[in-house]
C-alpha positions as CSV (number, residue, x, y, z in Angstrom):
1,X,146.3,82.1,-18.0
2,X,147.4,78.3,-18.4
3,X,143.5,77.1,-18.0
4,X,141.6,79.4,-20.2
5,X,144.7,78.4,-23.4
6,X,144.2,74.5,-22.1
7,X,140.3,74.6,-22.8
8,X,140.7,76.9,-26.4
9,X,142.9,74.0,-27.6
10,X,140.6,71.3,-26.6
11,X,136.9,70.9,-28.1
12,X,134.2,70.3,-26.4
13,X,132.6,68.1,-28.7
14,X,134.8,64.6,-30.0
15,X,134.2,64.7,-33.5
16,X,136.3,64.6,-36.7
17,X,135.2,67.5,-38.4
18,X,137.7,70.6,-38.8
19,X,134.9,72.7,-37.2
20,X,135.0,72.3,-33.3
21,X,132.6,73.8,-30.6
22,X,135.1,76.0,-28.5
23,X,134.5,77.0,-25.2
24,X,135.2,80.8,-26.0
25,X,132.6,80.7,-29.0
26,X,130.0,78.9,-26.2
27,X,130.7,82.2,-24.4
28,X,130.6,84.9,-26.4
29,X,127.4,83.7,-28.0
30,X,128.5,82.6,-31.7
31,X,126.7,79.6,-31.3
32,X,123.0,79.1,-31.7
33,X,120.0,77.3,-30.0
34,X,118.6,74.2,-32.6
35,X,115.2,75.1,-31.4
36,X,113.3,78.2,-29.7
37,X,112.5,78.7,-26.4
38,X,108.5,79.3,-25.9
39,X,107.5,81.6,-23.4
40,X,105.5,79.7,-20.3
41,X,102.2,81.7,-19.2
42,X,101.3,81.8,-15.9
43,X,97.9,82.4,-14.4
44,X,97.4,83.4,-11.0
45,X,94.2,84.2,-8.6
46,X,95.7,87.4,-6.1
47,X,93.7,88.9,-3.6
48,X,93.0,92.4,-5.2
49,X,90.1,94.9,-4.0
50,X,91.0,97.7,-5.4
51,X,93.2,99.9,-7.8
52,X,95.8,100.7,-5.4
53,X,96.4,96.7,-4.6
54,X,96.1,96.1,-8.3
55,X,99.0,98.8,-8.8
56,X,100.4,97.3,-6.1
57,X,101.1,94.1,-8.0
58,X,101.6,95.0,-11.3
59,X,105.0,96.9,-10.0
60,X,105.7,93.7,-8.1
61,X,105.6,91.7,-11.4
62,X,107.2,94.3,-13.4
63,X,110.4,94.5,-11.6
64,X,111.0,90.8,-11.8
65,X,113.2,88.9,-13.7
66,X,112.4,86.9,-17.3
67,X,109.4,88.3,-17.3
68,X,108.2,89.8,-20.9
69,X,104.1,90.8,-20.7
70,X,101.8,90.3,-17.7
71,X,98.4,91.6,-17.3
72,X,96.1,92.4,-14.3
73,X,92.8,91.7,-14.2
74,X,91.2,93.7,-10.7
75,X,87.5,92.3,-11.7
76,X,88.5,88.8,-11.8
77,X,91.3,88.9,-9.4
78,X,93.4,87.4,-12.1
79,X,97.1,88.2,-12.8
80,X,98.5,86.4,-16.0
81,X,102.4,86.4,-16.7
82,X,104.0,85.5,-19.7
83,X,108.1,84.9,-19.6
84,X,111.1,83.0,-19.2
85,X,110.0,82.1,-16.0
86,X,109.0,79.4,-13.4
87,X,105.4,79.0,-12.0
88,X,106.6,78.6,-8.6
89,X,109.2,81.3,-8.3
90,X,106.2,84.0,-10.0
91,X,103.9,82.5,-6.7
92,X,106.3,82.7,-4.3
93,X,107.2,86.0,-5.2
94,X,103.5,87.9,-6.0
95,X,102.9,86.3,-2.9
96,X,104.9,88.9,-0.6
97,X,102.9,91.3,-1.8
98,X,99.1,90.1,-2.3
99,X,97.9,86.8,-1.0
100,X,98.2,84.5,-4.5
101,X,97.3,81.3,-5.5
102,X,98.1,79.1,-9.0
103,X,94.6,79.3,-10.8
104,X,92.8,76.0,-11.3
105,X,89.7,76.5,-12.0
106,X,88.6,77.3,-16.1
107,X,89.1,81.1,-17.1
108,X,86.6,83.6,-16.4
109,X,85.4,85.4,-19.8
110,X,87.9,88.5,-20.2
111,X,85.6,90.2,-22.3
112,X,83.7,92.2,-19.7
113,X,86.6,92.6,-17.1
114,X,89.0,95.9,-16.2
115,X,91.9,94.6,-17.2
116,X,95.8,96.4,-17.6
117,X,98.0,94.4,-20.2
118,X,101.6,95.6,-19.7
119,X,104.3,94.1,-22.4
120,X,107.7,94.3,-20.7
121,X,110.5,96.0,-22.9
């Protein structure tokens, strides 16, 4: 293949130095991130009454995609979700299953609540 050997040759960073950034190393994963990526929490206030709608959600969450821990709260109707993922997207998709809403209000004391914590292997 003429394109893949035209961008190997060529760097993708104009520089100088005898070590160049090639597009196959970019691929494979040779090269690393300069900084960390921190995982974005989101809190969420679902219309849950009981252990079957609770259940309900937490498969919901589970199956989607960058996330890494979530945990459902039943008593304070509160679904947090910890990931590589985007508040919106979490919303718009929780809220096929359960009515949901982005939490604005300050946090309820967890201390006291029935609460599942799921971390996502």
């Amino acid at each position: 293949m003429e394109f893949e050997d035209e961008f190997e040759s060529k760097s993708l960073v104009a520089s100088g130095y005898e070590d160049k950034l090639r597009l196959k190393d970019v691929v494979d994963g040779k090269q690393t991130l300069a900084f960390q990526l921190k995982p974005k929490i989101v809190i969420l206030r679902v219309s849950m009454h009981c252990h079957g709608c609770a259940r309900k959600v937490e498969k919901h969450i589970s199956k989607l995609e960058g996330v890494s821990s979530y945990m459902v709260d039943l008593a304070n109707k509160m679904v947090v979700v910890i990931g590589d993922i985007l508040p919106f997207e979490v919303l718009e998709s929780v809220s096929k299953v359960k009515r949901a809403e982005i939490w604005n209000s300050p946090l309820p004391s967890l201390a006291h609540s029935s609460k599942t914590k799921v971390d996502v292997e």
